[in-house]
N, C-alpha and C positions, 0 to 999 in steps of 0.2 A: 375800621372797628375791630375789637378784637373783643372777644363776648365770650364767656364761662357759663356754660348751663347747668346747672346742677337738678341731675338725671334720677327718674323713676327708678324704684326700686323693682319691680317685676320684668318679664320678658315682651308682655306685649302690650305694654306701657311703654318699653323702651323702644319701640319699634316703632310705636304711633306717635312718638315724640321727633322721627324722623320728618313726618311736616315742617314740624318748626324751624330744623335746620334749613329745610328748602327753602322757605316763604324765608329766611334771614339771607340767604345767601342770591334768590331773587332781587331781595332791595337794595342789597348790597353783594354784587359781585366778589369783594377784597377781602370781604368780611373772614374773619379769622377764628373760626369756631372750636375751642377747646368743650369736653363734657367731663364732668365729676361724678363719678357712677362707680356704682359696686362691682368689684374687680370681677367678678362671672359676665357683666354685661362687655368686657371690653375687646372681647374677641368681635362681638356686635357690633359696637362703634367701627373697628374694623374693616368692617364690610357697608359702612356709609359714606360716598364720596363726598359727604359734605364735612365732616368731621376731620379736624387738625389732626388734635390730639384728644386720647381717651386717658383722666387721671383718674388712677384707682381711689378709689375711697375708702381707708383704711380699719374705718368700723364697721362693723356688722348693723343692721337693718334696724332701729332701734334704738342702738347705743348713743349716748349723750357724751358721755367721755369731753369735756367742755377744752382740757387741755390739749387734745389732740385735734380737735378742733379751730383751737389758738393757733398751736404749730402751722398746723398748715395752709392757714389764712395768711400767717403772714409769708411762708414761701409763698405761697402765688399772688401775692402784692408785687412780687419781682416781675413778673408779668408784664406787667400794665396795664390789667384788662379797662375798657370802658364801660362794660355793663356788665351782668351776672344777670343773668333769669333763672329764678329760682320756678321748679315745677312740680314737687310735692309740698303739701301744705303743714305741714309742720313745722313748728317754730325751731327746733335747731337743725334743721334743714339750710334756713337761711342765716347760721351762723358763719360759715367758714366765708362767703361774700365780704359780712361785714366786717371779719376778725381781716380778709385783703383788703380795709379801703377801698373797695369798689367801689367808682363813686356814683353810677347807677346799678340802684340791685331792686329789677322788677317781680312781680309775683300777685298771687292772690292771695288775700287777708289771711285766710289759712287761720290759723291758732295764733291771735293779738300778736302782729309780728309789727307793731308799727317803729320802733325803734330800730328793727332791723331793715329793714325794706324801705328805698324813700320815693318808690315808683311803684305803689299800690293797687291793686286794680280791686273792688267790691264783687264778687259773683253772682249773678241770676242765672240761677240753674235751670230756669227755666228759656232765659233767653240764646242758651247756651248748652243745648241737651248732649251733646257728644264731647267725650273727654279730647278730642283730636281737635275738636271747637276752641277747647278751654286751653289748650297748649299753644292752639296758633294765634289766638287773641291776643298772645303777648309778645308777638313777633314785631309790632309797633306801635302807635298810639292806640290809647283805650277806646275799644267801641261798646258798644251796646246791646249790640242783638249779633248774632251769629251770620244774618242776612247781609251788614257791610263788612263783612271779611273777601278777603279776595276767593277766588276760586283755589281749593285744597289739594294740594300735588299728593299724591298719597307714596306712602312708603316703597323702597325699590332697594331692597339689597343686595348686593352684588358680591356673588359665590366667592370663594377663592379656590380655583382650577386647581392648584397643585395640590392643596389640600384634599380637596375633592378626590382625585385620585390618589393619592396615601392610601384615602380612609378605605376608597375600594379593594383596595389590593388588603388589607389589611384585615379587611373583615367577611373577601371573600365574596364582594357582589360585583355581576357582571350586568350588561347594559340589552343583554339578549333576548330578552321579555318586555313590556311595556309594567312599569311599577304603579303597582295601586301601594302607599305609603298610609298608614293610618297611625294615628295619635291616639290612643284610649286613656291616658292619664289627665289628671286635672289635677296642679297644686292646691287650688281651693278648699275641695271634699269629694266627696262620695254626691252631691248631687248637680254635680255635675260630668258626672262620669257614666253615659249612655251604657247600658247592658255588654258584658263581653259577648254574649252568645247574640247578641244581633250584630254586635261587630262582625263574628265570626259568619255569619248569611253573608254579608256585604264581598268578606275575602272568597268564600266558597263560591259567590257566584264569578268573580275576576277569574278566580284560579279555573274555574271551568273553563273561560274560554282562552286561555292559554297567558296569564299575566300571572306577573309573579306579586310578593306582597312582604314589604317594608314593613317593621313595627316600630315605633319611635316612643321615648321617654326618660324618665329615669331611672334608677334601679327600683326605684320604690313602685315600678311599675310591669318587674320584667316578668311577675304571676301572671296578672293580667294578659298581660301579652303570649306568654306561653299556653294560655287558657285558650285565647282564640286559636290560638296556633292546633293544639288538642284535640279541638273540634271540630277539624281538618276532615276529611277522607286520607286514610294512610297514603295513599298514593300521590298525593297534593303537596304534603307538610315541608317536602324536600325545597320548595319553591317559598316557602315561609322564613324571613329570615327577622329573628326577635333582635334588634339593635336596643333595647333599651336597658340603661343602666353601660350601654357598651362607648358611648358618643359622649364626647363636651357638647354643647351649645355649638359650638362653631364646626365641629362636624356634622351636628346635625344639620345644621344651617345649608349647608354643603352639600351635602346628601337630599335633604329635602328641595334642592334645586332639579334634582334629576326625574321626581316625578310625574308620570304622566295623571295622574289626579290624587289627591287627600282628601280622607277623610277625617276631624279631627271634633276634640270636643272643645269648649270654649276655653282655651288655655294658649298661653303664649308660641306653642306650637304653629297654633291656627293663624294667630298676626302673623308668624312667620312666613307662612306659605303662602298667606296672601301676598307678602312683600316680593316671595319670590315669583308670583302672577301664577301660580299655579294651580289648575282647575280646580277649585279648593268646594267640598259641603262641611260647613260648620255645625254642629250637633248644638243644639241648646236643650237646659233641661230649667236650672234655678235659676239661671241670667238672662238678661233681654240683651237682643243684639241693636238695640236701639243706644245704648250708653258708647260701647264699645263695640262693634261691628269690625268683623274682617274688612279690610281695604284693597277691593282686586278687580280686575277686568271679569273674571272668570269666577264667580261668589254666588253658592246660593246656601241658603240656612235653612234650617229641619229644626221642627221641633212643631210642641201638639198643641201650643197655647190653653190648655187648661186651663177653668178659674183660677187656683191657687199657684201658678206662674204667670210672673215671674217671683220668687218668696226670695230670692237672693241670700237664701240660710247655704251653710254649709253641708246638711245632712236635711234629708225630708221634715221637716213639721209634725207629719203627718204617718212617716215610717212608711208609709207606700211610693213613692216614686216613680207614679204615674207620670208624671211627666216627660221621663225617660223612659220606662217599660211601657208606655206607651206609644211612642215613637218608632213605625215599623218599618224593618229593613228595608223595603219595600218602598216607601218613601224617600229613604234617603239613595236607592238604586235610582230611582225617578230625577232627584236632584243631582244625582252626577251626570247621566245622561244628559242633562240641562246644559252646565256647563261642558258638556263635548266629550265626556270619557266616557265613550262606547266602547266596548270588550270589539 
């Protein structure tokens, strides 16, 4: 079989879509797994042993552009593929499948795709409450409930060593300290993005007892991160090192392999560390970890459960932000201990 996915547009979407390549390559050993995904994800696919090939996707997140779409539906008709599983629901999603004559191209109904799709599956969101449910479902004949799917191999990405060391030598981290790594960005908004200054408790208390402390993101994040840094003891900071805005994805990926526990807010950062089984607390503030949950040995989640969470807005409702400002350092020090990252 040789089977074209056509891949989530976020980070840790793309991470949890790593199930489905196991559970295909499960049923089928031979199986030849190409992915179509947005050129930032393909360092990603990179680092999944299940993946052939990762082809970029030439639009940006959004864009319709029907001819370019054309175009390269019909290059990858040269292929041959046998199937295309399509895994966002959007109706030109499942265009470039059918512009290759793929002549199975499965998926959920999504946005009226029935002319494009001829291996359809209908969703019960309820029967099917986890997006990593709704991805492995279409690894082979349709079921019904979440309950007859096989047992779910969870995500496992595998560093790349030489990378890995570059990045160090490059930016100057050495391996001499045990690393607390934190993540305080969220692409979503602002309500999901836990307090810096109780970030900054969580690093204050590592850095006391002798660990150093990674900040991860992107540049839209590197205030942030300079802020806990800030909030240091002068004498601490030198052991602070703000990486964000400074990493691609696949450095980070690489980097966040080497820590001894994260801390992270609910953002693709967080899939990541889970994949890389790393003592990971996941922050929640607007999101439930019931849709999308970190996938790891070593997982525990923080957060205050409020009445008005989970509200899944991007900014508070409400302008207070209890949800997050109430969420105390203190708890999430509790939750790492949990998963094994004692100072």
């Amino acid at each position: 079989m040789k089977i074209l996915i056509v891949g989530p547009s976020w980070v840790g979407d793309m991470v949890m879509a790593q199930t489905l390549f196991k559970l295909l390559k499960q049923r089928d050993p031979q199986a030849e797994i190409d992915v179509l995904a947005p050129i930032w994800s393909l360092p990603l696919m990179a680092r999944m042993a299940e993946v052939r090939h990762a082809i970029a996707m030439p639009l940006g997140h959004g864009k319709l552009d029907i001819g370019v779409r054309r175009a390269l539906g019909k290059q990858l008709a040269i292929s041959g593929y046998d199937q295309a599983i399509v895994l966002p629901n959007s109706l030109k999603s499942a265009l470039v499948p059918w512009f290759a004559s793929i002549p199975r191209r499965t998926g959920w109904r999504g946005e009226m795709r029935y002319l494009l799709l001829n291996d359809i599956r209908v969703l019960d969101k309820a029967a099917f409450p986890r997006m990593i449910e709704r991805f492995a479902a279409l690894a082979g004949p349709a079921v019904s409930h979440a309950s007859e799917l096989p047992e779910l191999p969870w995500p496992e990405l595998q560093p790349d060593l030489n990378n890995q060391h570059l990045q160090m030598q490059r930016l100057g981290l050495t391996l001499d300290r045990p690393v607390l790594a934190l993540c305080p960005g969220a692409e979503f908004g602002e309500a999901k993005r836990w307090p810096e200054s109780h970030y900054a408790e969580v690093a204050a208390h590592y850095l006391q007892q002798g660990w150093q402390v990674w900040l991860f993101g992107s540049a839209k994040d590197q205030h942030g991160a300079a802020e806990i840094i800030r909030l240091q003891a002068a004498d601490q900071q030198a052991r602070c090192f703000n990486l964000a805005g400074q990493t691609e994805l696949a450095d980070a990926v690489d980097l966040l392999a080497l820590a001894h526990a994260v801390v992270s807010n609910d953002s693709g950062l967080m899939h990541v560390a889970a994949a890389l089984q790393r003592p990971l607390v996941a922050v929640y503030g607007s999101t439930s970890p019931t849709f999308t949950p970190p996938l790891g040995q070593q997982v525990n989640i923080a957060r205050t459960g409020i009445d008005c969470s989970p509200c899944f807005q991007r900014s508070c409702p409400y302008g207070h932000y209890k949800c997050l400002k109430e969420l105390p350092p203190q708890q999430v020090l509790t939750a790492l201990a949990q998963v094994g990252a004692r100072p």
